[in-house]
N, CA, C and O atoms as a DFTB+ gen file, in Angstrom:
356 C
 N C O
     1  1      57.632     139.597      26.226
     2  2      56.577     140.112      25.344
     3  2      56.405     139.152      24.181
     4  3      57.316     138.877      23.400
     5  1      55.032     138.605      24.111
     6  2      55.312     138.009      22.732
     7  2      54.294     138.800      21.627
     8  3      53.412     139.581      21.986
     9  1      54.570     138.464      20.279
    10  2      53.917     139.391      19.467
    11  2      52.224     139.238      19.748
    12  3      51.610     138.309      20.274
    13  1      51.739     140.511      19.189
    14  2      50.016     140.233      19.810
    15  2      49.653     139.929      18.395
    16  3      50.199     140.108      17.306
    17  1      47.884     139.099      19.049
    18  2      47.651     138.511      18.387
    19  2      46.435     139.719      17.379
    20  3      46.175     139.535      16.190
    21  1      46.025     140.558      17.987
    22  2      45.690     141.746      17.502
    23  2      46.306     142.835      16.775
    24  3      47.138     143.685      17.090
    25  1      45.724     142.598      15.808
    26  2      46.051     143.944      15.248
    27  2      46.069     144.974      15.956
    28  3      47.182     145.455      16.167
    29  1      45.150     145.496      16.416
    30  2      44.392     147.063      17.081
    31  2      45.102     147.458      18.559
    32  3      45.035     148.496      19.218
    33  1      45.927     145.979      18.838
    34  2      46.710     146.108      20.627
    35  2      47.602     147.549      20.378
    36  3      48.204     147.936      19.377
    37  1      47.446     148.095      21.557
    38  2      47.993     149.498      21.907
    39  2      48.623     148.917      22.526
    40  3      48.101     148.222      23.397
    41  1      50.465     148.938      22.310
    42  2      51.592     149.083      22.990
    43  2      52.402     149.883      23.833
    44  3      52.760     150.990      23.430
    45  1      52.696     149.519      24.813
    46  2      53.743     151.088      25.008
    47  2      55.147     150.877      24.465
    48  3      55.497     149.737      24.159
    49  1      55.843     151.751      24.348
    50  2      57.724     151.733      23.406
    51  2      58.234     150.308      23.892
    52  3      58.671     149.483      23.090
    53  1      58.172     150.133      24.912
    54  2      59.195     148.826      25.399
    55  2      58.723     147.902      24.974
    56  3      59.494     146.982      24.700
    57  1      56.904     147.664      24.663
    58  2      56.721     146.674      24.425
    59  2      56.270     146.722      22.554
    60  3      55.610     145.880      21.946
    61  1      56.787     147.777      22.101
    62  2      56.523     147.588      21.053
    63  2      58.011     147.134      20.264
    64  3      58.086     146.429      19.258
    65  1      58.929     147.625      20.872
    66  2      59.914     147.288      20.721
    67  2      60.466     145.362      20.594
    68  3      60.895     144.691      19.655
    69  1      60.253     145.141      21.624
    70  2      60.294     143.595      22.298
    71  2      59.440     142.950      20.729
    72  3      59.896     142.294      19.792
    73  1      58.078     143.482      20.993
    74  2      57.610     143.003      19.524
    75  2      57.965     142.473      18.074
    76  3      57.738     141.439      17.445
    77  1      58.787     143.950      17.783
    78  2      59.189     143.845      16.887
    79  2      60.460     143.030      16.500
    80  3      60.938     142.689      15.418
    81  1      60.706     142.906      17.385
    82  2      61.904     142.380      17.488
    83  2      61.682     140.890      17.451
    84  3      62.306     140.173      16.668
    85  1      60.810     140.442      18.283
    86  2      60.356     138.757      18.004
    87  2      59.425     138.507      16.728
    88  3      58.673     137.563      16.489
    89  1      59.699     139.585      16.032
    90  2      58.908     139.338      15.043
    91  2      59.442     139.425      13.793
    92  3      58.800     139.457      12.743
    93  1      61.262     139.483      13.987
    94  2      61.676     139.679      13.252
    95  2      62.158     140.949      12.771
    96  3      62.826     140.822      11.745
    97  1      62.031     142.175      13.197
    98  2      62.758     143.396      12.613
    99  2      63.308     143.840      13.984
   100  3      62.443     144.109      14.818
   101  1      64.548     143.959      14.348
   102  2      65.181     144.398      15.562
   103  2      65.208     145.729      15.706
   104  3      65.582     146.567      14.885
   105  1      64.676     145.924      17.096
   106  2      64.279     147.575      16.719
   107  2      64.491     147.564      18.714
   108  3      64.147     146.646      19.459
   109  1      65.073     148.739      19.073
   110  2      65.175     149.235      20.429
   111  2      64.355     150.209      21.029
   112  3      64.035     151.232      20.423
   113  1      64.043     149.994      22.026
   114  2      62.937     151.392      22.486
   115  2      63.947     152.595      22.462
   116  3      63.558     153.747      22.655
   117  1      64.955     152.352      22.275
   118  2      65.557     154.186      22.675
   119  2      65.456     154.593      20.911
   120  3      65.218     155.732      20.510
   121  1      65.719     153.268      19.916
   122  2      65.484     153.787      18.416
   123  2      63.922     154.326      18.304
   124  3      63.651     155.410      17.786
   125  1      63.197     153.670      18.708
   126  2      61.874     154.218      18.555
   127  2      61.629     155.840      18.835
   128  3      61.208     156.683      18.044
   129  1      62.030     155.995      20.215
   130  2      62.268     157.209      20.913
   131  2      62.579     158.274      19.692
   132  3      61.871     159.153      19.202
   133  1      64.216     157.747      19.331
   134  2      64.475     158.968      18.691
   135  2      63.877     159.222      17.260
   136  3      63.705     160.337      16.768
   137  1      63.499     157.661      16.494
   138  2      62.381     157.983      15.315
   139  2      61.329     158.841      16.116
   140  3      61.403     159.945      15.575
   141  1      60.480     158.908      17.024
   142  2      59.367     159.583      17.274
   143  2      60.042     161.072      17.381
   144  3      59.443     161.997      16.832
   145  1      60.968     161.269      17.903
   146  2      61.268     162.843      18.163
   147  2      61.710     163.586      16.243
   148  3      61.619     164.685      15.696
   149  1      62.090     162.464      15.920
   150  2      62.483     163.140      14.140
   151  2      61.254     162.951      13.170
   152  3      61.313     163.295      11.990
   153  1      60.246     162.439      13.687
   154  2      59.321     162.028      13.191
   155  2      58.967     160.809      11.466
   156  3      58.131     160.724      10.566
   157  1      60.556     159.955      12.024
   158  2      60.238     158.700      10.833
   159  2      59.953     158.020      11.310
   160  3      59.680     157.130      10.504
   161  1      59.752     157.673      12.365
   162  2      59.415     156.144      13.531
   163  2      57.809     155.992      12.580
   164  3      57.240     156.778      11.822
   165  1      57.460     154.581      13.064
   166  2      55.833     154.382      13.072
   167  2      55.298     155.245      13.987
   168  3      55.984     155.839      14.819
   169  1      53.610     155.391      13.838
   170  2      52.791     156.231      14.147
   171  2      52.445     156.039      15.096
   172  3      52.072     154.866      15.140
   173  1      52.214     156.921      16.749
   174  2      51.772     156.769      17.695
   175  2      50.829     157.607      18.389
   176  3      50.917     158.731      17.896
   177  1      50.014     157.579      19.256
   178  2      48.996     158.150      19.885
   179  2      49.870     158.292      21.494
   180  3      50.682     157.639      22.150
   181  1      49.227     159.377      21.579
   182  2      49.628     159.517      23.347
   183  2      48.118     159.588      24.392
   184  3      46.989     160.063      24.271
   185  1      48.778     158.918      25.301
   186  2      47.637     158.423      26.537
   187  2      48.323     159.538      27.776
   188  3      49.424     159.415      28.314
   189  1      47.861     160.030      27.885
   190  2      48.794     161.329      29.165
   191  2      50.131     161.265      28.675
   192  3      50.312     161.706      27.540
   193  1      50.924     160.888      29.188
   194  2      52.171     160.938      28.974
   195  2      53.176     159.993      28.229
   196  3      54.357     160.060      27.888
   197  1      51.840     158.800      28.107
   198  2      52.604     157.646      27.298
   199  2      52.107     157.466      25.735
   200  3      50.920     157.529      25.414
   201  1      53.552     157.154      24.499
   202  2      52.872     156.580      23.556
   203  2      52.626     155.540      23.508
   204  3      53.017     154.756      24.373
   205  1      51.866     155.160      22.442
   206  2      50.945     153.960      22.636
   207  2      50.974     153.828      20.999
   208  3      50.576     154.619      20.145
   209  1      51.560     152.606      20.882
   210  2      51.612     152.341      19.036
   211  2      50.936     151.082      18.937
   212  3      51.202     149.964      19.377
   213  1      49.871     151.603      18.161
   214  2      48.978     150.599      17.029
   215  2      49.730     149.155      16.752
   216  3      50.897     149.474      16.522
   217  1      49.624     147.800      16.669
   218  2      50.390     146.618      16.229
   219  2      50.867     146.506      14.947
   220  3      51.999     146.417      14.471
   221  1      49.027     146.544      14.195
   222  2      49.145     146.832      12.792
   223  2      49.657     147.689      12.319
   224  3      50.495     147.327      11.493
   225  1      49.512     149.344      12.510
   226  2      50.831     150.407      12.287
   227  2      52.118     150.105      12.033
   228  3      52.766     150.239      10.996
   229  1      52.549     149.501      13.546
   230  2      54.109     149.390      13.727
   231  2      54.888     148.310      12.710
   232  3      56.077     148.346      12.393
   233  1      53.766     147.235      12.244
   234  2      53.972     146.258      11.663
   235  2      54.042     146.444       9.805
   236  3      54.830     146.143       8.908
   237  1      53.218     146.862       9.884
   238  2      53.165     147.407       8.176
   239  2      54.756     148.899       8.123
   240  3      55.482     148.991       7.134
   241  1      54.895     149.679       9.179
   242  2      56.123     150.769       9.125
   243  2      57.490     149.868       9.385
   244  3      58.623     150.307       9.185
   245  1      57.193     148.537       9.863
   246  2      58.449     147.872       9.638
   247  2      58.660     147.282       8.389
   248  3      59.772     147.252       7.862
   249  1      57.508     146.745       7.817
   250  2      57.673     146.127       6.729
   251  2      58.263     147.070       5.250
   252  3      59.111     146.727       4.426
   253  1      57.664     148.002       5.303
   254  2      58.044     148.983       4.632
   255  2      59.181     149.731       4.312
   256  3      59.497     150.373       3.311
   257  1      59.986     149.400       5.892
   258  2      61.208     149.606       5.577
   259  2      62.121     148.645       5.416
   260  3      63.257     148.902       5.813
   261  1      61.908     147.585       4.924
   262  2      62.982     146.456       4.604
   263  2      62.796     146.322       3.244
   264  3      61.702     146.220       2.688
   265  1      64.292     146.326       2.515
   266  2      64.678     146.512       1.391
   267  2      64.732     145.449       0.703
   268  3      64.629     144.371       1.289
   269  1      64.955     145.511      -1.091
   270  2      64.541     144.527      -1.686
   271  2      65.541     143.363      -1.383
   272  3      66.703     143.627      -1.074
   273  1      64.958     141.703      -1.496
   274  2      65.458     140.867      -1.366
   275  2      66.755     140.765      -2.608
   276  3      66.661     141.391      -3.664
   277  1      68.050     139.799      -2.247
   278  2      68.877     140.113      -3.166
   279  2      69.962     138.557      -3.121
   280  3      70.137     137.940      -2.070
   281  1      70.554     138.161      -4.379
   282  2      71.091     137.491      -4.164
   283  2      72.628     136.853      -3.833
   284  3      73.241     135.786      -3.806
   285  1      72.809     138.489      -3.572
   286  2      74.140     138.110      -3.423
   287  2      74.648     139.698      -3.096
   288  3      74.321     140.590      -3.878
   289  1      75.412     139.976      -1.974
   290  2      76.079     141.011      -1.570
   291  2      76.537     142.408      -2.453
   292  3      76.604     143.582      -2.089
   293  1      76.814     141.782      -3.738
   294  2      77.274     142.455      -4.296
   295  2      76.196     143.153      -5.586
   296  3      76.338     143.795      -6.627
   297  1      75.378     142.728      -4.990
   298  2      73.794     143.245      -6.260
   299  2      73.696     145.045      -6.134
   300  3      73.732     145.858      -7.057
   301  1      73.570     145.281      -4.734
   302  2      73.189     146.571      -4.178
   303  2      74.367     147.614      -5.616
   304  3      74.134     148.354      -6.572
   305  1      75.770     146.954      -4.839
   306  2      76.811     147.905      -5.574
   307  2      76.885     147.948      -7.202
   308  3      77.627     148.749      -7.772
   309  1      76.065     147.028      -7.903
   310  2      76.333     146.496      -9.496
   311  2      74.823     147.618      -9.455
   312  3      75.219     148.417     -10.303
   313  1      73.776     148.024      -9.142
   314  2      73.016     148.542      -9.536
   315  2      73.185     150.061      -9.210
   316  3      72.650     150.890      -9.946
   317  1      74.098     150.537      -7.855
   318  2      74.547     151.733      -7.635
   319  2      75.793     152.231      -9.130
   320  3      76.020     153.250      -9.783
   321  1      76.043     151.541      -9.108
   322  2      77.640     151.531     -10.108
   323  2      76.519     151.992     -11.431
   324  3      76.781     153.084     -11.935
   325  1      75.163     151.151     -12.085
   326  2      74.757     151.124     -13.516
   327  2      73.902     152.593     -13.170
   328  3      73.845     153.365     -14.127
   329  1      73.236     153.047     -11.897
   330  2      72.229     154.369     -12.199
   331  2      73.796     155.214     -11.604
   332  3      73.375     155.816     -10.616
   333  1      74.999     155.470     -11.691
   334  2      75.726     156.543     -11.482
   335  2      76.355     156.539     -12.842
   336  3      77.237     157.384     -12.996
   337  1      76.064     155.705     -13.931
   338  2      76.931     155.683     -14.579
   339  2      75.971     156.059     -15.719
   340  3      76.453     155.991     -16.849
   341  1      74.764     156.422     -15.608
   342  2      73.716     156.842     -16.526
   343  2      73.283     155.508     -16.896
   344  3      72.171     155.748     -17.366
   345  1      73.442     154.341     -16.976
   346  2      72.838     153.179     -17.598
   347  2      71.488     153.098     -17.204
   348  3      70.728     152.427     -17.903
   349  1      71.043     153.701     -16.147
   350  2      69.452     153.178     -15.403
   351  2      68.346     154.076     -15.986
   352  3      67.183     154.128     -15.585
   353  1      68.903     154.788     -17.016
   354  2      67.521     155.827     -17.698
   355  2      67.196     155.443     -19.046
   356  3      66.300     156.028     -19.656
């Protein structure tokens, strides 16, 4: 699968998966699966029995979930440590 060049391409799971994945966010069709059954996955349409996810959708719901850039491992825990400790208000 390589990524489409369309926005608007209707995927099915496996190949949206494959997608995403060459595109940089590693993602499995069985993760998709179970985002769609809890309903955090990206947004999909069903064709009879199959979903079918939008490019642009899936692409902007990946982007969205990748967290801020950082420089060093230990950033995450120095900013958890300052809002538990009341410093972040």
């Amino acid at each position: 699968m390589t990524i489409p060049d369309n926005p608007e391409a209707l995927l099915r799971r496996n190949q949206t998966a494959a997608a995403l994945s060459q595109a940089g966010y590693p993602t499995s069709e069985k993760t998709l699966a179970t985002q769609a059954s809890r309903g955090d996955g990206p947004p999909f349409h069903r064709y009879g029995r199959y979903p079918l996810y939008r490019w642009a959708d899936v692409l902007a719901w990946a982007e969205a979930r990748l967290k801020p850039a950082r420089s060093s491992t230990s950033a995450h825990q120095s900013l958890a440590e300052t809002v538990r400790s009341g410093g972040g208000q």
